[in-house]
C-alpha positions as CSV (number, residue, x, y, z in Angstrom):
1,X,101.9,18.6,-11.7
2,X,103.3,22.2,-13.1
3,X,102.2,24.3,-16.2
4,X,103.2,28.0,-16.5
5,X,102.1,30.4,-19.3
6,X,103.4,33.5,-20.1
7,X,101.9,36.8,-18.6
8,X,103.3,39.9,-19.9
9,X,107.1,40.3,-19.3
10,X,106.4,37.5,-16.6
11,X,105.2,33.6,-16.0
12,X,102.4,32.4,-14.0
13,X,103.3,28.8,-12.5
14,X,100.5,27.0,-11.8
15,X,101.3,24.2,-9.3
16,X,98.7,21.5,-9.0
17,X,98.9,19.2,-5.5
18,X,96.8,16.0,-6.4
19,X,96.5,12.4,-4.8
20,X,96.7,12.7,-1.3
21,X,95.9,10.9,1.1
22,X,92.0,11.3,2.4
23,X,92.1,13.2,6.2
24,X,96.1,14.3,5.6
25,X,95.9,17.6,7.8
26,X,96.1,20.8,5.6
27,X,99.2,22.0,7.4
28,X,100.7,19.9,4.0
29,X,99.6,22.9,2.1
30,X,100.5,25.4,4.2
31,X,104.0,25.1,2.7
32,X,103.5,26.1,-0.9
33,X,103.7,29.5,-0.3
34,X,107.2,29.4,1.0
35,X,108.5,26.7,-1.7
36,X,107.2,29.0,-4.6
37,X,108.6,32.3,-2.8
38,X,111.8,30.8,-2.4
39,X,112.0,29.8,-5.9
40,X,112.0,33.0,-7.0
41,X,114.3,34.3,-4.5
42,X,116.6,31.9,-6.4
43,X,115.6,32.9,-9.8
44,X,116.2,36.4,-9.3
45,X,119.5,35.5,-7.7
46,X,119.1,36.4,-4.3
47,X,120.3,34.4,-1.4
48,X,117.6,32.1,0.0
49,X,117.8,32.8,4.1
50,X,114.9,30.3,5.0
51,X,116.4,27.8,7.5
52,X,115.8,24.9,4.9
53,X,117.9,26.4,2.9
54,X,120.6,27.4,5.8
55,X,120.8,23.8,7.0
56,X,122.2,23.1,2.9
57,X,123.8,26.1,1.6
């Protein structure tokens, strides 16, 4: 689930990581951080240059 509000010239997104799985190591979060940066690497028009995004550009 995602909400986002405005903040100032700006927008907090708000991303909310519900029903997993009980004892699902939290490496699975670990990732957020780099989906979320990369999104605005993309919003902002840069070129992503994770290798996710290598292996499909």
């Amino acid at each position: 689930m995602t909400s986002s509000e405005p903040v100032d010239d700006s927008c907090r997104l708000t991303v909310t990581h519900d029903e997993v799985r009980e004892g699902v190591s939290n490496e699975l979060y670990g990732g957020w951080p780099a989906v979320l940066s990369g999104l605005k690497t993309w919003r902002d028009g840069e070129t992503l240059t994770t290798p996710g995004s290598l292996m499909y550009g």
